[in-house]
N, CA, C and O atoms as a DFTB+ gen file, in Angstrom:
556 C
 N C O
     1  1       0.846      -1.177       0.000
     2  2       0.000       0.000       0.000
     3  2       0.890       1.238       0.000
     4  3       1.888       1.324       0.715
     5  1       0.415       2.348      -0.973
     6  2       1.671       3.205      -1.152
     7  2       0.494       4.435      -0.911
     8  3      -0.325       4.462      -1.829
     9  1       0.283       5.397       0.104
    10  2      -0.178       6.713       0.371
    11  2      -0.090       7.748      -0.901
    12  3       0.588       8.763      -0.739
    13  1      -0.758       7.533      -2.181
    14  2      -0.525       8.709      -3.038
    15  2      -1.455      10.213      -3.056
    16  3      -1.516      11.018      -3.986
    17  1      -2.265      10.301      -1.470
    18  2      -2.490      11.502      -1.676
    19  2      -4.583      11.635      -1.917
    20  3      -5.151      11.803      -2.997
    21  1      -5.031      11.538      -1.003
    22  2      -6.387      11.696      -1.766
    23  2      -6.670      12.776      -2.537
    24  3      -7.768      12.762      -1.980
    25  1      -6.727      13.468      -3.094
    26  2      -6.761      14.559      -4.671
    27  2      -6.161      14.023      -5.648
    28  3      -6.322      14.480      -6.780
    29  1      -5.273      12.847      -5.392
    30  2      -4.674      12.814      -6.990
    31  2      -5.544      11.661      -7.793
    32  3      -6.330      10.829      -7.339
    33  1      -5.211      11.857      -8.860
    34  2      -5.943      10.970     -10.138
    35  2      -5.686       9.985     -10.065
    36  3      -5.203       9.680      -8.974
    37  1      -5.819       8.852     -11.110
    38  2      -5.912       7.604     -11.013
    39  2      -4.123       6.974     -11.948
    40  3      -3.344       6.029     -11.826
    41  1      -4.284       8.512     -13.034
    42  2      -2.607       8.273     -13.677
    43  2      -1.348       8.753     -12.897
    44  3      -0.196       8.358     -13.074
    45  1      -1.888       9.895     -11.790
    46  2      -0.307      10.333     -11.117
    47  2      -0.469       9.123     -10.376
    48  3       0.484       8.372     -10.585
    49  1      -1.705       8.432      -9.229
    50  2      -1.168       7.520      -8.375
    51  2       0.138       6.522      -9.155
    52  3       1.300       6.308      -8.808
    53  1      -0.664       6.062     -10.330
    54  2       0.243       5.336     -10.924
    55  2       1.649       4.993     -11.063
    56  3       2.303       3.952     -11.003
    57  1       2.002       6.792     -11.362
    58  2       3.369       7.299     -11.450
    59  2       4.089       7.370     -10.439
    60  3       5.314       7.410     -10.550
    61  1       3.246       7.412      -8.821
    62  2       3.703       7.912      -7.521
    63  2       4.368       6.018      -7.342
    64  3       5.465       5.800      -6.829
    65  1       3.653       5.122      -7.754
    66  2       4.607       4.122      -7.553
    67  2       5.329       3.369      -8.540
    68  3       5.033       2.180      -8.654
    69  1       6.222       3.852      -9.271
    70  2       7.156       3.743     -10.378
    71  2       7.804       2.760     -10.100
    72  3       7.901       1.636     -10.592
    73  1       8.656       3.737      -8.492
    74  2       9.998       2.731      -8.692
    75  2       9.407       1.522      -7.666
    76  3      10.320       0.860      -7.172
    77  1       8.344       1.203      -7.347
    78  2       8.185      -0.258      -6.555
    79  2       7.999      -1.632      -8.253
    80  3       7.939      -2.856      -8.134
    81  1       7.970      -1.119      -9.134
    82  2       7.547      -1.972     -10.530
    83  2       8.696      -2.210     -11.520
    84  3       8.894      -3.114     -12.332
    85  1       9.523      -0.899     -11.131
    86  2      11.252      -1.280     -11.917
    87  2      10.954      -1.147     -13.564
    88  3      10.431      -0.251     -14.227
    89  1      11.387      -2.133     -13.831
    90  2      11.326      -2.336     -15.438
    91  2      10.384      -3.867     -15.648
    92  3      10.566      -4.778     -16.455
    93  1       9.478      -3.727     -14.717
    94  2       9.047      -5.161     -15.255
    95  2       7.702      -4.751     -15.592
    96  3       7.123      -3.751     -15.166
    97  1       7.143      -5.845     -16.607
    98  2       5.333      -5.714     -16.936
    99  2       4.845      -6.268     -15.324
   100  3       5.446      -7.128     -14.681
   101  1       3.700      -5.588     -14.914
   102  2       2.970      -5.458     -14.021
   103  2       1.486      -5.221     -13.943
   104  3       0.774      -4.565     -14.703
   105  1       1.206      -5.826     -12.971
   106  2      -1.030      -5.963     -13.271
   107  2      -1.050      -4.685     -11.981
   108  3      -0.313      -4.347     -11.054
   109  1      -2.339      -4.254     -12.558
   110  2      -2.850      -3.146     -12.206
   111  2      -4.277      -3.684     -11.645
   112  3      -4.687      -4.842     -11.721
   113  1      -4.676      -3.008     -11.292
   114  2      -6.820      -2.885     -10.666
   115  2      -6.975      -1.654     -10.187
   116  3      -6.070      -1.145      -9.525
   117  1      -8.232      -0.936     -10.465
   118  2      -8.638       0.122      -9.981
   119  2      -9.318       0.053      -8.841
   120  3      -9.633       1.130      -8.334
   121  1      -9.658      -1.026      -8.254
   122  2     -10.070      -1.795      -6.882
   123  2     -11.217      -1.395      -6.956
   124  3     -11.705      -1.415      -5.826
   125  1     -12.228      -0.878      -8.021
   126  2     -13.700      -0.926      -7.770
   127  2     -14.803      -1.781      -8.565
   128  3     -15.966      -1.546      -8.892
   129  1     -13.882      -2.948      -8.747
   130  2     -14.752      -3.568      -9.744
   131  2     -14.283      -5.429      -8.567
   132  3     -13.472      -5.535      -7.646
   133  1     -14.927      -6.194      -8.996
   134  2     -14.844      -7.543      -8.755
   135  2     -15.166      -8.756      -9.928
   136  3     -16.138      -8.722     -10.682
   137  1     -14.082      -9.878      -9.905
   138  2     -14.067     -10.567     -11.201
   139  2     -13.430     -11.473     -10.839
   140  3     -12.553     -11.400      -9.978
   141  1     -13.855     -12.745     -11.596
   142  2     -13.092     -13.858     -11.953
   143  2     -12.222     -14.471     -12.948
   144  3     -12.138     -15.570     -13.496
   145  1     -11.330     -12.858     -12.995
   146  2     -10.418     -13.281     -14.358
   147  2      -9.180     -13.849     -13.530
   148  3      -8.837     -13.760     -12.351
   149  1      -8.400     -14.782     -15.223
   150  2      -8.039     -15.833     -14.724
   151  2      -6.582     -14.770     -15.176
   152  3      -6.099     -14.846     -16.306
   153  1      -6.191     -14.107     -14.433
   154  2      -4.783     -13.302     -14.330
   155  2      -3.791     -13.939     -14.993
   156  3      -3.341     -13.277     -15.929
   157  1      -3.234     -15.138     -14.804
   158  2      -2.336     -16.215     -15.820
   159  2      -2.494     -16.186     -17.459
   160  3      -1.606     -16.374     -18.290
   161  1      -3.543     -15.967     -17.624
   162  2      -4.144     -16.162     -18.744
   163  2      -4.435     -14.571     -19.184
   164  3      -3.991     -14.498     -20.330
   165  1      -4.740     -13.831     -18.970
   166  2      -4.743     -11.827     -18.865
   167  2      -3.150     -11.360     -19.368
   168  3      -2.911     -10.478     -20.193
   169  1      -2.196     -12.152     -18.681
   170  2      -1.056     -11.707     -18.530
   171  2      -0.228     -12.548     -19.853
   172  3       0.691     -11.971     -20.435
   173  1      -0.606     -13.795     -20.205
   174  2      -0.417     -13.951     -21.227
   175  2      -0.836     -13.404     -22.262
   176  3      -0.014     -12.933     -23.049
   177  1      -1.836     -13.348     -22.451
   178  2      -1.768     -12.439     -23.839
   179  2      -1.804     -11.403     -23.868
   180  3      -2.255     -10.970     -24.929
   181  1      -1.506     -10.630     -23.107
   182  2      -0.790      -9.114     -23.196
   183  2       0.812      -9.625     -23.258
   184  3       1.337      -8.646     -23.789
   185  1       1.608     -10.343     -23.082
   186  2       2.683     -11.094     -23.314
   187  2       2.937     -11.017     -24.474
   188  3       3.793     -10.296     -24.988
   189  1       1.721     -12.260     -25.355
   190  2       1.871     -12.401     -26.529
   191  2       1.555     -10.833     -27.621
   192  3       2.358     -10.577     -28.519
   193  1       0.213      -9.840     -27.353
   194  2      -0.047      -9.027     -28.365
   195  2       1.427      -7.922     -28.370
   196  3       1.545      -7.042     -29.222
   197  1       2.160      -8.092     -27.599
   198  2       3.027      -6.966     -27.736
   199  2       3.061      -5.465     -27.707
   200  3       3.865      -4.579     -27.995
   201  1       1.397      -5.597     -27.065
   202  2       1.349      -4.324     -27.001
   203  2       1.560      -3.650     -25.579
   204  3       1.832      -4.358     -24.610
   205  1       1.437      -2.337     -25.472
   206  2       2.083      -1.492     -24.065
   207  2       0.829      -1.732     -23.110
   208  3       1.341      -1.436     -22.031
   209  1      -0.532      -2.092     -22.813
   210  2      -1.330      -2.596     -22.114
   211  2      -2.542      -3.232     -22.494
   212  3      -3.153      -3.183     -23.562
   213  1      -2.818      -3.918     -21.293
   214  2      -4.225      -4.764     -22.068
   215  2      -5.056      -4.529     -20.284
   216  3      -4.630      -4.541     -19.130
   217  1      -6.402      -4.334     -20.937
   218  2      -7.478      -4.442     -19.851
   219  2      -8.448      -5.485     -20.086
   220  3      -8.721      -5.945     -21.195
   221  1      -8.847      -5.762     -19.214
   222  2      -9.608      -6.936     -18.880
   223  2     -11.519      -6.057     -19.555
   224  3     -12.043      -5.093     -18.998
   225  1     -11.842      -6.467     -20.244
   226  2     -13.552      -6.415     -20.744
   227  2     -14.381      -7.239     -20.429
   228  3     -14.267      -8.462     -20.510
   229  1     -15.697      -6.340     -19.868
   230  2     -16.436      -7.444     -19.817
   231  2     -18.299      -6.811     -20.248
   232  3     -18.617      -5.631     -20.098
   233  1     -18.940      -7.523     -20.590
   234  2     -20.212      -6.923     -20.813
   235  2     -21.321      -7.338     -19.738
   236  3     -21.577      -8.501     -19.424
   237  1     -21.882      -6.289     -19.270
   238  2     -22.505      -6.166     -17.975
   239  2     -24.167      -6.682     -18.466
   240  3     -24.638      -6.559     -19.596
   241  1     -24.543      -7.010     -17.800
   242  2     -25.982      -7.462     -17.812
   243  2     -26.858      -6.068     -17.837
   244  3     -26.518      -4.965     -17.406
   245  1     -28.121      -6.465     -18.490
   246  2     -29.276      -5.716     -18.843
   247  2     -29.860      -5.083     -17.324
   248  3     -29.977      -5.795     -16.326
   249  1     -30.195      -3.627     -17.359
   250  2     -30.393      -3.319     -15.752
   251  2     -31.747      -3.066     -15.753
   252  3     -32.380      -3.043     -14.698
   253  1     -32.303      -2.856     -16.920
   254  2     -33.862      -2.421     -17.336
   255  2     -35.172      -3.318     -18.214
   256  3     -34.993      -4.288     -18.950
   257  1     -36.026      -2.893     -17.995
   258  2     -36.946      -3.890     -19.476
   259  2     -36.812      -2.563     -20.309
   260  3     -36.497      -1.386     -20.130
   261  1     -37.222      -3.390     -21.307
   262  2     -36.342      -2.625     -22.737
   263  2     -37.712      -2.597     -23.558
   264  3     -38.360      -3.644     -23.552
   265  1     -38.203      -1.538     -24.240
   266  2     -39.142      -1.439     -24.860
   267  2     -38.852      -1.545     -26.404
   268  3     -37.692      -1.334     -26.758
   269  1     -39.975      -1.911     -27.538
   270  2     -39.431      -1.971     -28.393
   271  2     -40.837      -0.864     -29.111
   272  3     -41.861      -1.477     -29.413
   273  1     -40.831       0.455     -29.314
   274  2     -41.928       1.266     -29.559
   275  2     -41.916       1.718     -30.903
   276  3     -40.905       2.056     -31.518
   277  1     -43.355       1.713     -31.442
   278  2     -44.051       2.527     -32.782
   279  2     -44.138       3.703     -32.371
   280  3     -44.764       3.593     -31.317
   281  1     -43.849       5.047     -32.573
   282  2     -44.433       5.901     -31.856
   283  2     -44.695       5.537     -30.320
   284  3     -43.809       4.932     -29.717
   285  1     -45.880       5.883     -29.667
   286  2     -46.104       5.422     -28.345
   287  2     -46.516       4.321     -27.844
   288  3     -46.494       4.015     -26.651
   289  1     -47.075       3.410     -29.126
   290  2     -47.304       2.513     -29.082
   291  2     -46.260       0.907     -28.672
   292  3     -45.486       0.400     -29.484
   293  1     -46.495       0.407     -27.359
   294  2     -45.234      -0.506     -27.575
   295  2     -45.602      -1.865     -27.972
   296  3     -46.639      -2.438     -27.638
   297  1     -44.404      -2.470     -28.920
   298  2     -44.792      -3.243     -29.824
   299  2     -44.559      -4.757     -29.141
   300  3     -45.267      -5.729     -29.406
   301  1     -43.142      -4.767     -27.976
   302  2     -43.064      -5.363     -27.355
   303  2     -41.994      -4.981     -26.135
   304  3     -41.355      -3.931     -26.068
   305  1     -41.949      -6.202     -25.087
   306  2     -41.685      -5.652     -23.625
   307  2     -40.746      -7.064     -23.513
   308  3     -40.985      -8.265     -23.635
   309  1     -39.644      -6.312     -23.238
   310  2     -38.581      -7.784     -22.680
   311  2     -38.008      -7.539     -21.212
   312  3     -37.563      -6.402     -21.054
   313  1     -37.935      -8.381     -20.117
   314  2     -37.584      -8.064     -18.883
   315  2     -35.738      -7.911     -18.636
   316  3     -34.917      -8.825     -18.555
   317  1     -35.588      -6.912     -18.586
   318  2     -34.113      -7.190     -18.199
   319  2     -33.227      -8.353     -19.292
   320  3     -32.877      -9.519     -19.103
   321  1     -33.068      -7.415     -20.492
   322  2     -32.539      -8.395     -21.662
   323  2     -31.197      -8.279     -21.362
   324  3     -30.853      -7.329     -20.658
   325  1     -30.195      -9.237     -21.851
   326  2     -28.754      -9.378     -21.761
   327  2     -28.157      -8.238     -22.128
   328  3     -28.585      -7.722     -23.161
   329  1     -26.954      -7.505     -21.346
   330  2     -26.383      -6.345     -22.215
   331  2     -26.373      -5.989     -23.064
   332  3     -26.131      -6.796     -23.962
   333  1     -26.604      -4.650     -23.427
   334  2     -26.402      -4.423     -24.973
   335  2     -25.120      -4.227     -26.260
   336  3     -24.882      -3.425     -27.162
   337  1     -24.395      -5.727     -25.594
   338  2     -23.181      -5.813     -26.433
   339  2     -21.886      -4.679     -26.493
   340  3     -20.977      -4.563     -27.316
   341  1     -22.191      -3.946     -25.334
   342  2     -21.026      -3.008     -24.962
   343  2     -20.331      -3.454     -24.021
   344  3     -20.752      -3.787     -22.913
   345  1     -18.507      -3.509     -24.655
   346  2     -17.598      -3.996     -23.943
   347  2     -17.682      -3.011     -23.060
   348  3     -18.338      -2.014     -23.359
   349  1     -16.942      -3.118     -21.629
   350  2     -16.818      -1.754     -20.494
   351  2     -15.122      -2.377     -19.910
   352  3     -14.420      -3.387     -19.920
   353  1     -15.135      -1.374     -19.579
   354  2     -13.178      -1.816     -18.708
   355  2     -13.522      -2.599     -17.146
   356  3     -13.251      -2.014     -16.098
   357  1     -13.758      -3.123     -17.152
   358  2     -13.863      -4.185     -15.596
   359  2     -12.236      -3.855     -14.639
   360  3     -12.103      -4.411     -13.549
   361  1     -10.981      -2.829     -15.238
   362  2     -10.382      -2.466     -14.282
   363  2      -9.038      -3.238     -13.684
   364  3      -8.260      -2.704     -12.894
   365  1      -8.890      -4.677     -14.233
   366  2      -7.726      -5.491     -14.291
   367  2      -7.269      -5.247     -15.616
   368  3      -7.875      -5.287     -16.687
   369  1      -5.534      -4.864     -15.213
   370  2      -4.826      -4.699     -16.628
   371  2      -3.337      -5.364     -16.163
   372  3      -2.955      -5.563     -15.010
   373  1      -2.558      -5.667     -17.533
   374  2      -1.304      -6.001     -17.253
   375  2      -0.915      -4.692     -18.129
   376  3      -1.587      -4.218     -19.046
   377  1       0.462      -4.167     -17.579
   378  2       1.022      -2.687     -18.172
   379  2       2.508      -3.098     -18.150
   380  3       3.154      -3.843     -17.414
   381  1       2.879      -2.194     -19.435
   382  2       4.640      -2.347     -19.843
   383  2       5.097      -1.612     -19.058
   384  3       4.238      -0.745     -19.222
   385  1       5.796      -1.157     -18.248
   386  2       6.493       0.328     -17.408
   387  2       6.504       1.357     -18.044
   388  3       6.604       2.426     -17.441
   389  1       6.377       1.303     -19.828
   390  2       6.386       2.338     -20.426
   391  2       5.548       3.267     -20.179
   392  3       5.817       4.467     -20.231
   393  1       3.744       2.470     -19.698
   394  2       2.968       3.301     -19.461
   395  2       3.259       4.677     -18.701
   396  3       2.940       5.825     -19.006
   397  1       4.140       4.059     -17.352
   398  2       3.872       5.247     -16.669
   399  2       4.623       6.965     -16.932
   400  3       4.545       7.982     -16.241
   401  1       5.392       6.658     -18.350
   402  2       5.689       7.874     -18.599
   403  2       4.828       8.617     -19.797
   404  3       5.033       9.563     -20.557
   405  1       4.008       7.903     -19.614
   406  2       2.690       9.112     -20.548
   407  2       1.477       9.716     -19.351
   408  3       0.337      10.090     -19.630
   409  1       2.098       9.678     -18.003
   410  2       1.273      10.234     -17.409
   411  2       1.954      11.804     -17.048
   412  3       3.143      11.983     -16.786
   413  1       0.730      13.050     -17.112
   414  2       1.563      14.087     -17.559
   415  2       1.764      14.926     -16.028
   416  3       2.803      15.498     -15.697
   417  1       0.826      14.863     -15.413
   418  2       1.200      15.826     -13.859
   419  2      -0.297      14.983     -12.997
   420  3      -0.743      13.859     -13.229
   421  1      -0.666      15.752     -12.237
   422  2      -0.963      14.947     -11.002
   423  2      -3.025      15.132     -11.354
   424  3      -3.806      14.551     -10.600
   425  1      -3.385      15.724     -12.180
   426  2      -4.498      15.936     -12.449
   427  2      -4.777      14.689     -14.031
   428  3      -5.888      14.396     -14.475
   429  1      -3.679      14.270     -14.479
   430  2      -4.032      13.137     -15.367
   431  2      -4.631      12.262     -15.567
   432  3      -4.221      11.241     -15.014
   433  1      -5.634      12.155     -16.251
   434  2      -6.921      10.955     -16.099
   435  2      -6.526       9.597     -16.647
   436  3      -6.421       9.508     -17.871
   437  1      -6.305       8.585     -15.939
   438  2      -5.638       7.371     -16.956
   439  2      -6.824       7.220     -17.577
   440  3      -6.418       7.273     -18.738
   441  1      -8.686       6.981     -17.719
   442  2      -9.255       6.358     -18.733
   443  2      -9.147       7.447     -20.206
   444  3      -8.860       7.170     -21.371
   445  1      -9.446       8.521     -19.671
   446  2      -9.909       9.878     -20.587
   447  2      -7.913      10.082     -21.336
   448  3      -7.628      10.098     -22.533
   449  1      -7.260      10.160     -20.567
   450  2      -5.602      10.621     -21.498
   451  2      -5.206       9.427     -21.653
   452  3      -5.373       9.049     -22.812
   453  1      -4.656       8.509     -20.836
   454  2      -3.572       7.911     -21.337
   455  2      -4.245       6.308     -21.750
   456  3      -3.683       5.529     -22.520
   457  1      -5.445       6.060     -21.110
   458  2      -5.588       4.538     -22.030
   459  2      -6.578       5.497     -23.683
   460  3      -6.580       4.946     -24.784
   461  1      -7.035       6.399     -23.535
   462  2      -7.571       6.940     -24.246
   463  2      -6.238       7.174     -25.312
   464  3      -6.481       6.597     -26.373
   465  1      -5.081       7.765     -25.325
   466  2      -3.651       7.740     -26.299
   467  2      -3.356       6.228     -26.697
   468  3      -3.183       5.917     -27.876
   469  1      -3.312       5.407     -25.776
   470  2      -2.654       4.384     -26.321
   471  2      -3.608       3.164     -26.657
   472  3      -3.157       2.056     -26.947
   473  1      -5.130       3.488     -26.589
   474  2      -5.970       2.996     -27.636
   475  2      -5.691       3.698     -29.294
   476  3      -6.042       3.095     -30.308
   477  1      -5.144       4.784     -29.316
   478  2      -5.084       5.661     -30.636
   479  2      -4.286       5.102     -31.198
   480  3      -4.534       4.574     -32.283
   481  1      -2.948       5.045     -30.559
   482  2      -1.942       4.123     -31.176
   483  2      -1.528       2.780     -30.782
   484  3      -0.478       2.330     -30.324
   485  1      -2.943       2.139     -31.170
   486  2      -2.846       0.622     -31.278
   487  2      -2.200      -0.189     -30.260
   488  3      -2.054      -1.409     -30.333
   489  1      -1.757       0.691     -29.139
   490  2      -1.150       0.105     -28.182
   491  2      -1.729       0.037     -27.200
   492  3      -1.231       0.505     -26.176
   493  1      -3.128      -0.642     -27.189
   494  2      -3.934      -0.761     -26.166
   495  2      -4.912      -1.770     -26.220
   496  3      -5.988      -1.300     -26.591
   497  1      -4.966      -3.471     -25.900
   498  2      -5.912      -4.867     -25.848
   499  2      -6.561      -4.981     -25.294
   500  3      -6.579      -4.169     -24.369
   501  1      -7.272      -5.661     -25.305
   502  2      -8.479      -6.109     -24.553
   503  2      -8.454      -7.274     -24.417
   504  3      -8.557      -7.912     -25.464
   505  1      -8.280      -8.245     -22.834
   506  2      -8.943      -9.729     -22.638
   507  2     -10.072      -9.438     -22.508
   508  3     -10.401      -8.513     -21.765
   509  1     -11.032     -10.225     -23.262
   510  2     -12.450     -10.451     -23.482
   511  2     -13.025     -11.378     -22.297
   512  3     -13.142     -12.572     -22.570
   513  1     -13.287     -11.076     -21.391
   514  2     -13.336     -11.825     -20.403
   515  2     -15.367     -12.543     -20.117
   516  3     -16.153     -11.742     -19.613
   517  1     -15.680     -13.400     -20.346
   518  2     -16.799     -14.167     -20.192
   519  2     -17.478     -13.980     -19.053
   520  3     -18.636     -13.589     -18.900
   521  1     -16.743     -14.261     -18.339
   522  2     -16.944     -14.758     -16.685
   523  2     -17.833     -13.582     -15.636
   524  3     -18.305     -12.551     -16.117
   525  1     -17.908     -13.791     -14.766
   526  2     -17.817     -12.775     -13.695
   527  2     -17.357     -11.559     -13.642
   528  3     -16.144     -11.408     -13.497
   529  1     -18.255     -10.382     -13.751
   530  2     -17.608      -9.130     -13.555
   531  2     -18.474      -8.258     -13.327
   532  3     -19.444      -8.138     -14.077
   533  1     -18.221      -7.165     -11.815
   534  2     -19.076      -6.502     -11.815
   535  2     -18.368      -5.141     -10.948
   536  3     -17.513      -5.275     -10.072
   537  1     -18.800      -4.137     -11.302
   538  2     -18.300      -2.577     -10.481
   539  2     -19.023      -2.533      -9.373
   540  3     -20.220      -2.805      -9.283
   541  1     -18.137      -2.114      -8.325
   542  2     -18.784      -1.550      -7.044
   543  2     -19.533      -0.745      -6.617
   544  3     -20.087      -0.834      -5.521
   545  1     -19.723       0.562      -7.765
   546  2     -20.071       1.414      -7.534
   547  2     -21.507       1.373      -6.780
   548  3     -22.214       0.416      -6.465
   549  1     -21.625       2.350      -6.660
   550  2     -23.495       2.234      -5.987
   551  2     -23.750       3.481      -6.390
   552  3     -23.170       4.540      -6.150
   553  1     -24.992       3.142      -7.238
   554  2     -26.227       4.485      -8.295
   555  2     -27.489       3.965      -7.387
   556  3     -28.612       4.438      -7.562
């Protein structure tokens, strides 16, 4: 556990622990999500794609009934249908060390700047993960 400060972002924490990671690839979590990814297997193929990080995806279940409407008229009613096929970041990643020098000062957003850059330049995977996955948050 490394004290980086409650005000800072999610990319300076990052940076605040550099030198505990050295030069080696290293797994990450944003600690608000819970999952049954199989990390061995996460870490391999971010191994194999060669690229500078990979996050763990997963598609979340349907939270609503879903209407299917003419005008006001509804044509049909499904209860809480399966996600709507949108991957989301579930928050486990394996990262090259390179990452942490695209983080720019202490207000740096890792989803919005830097996985947002290195999705641009192709240097950013996705394990497609099946299983178990869900955010902590509370709405």
């Amino acid at each position: 556990m490394v004290d980086t400060g409650d005000l800072t972002q999610k990319g300076r924490r990052l940076a605040r622990v550099k030198n505990y990671v050295a030069d080696d690839t290293f797994c990450l979590t944003c600690s608000d999500g819970v999952a049954d990814v199989n990390i061995t297997t996460l870490d391999e193929q971010h191994r194999s794609s060669k690229q500078q990080a990979t996050l763990t995806a997963v598609q979340l279940p349907g939270r609503y009934g879903e209407l299917n409407l003419d005008g006001s008229r509804v044509l049909n009613f499904q209860e809480k249908p399966d996600g709507d096929n949108t991957w989301i970041n579930d928050g486990f990643c394996v990262l090259e060390p390179s990452v942490i020098s695209r983080i720019t000062d202490d207000q740096c957003s890792w989803e919005g700047e830097v996985l947002s850059r290195l999705a641009a330049e192709g240097q950013l995977g996705a394990y497609l993960h099946l299983g178990f996955g869900a955010d902590c948050y509370v709405t």
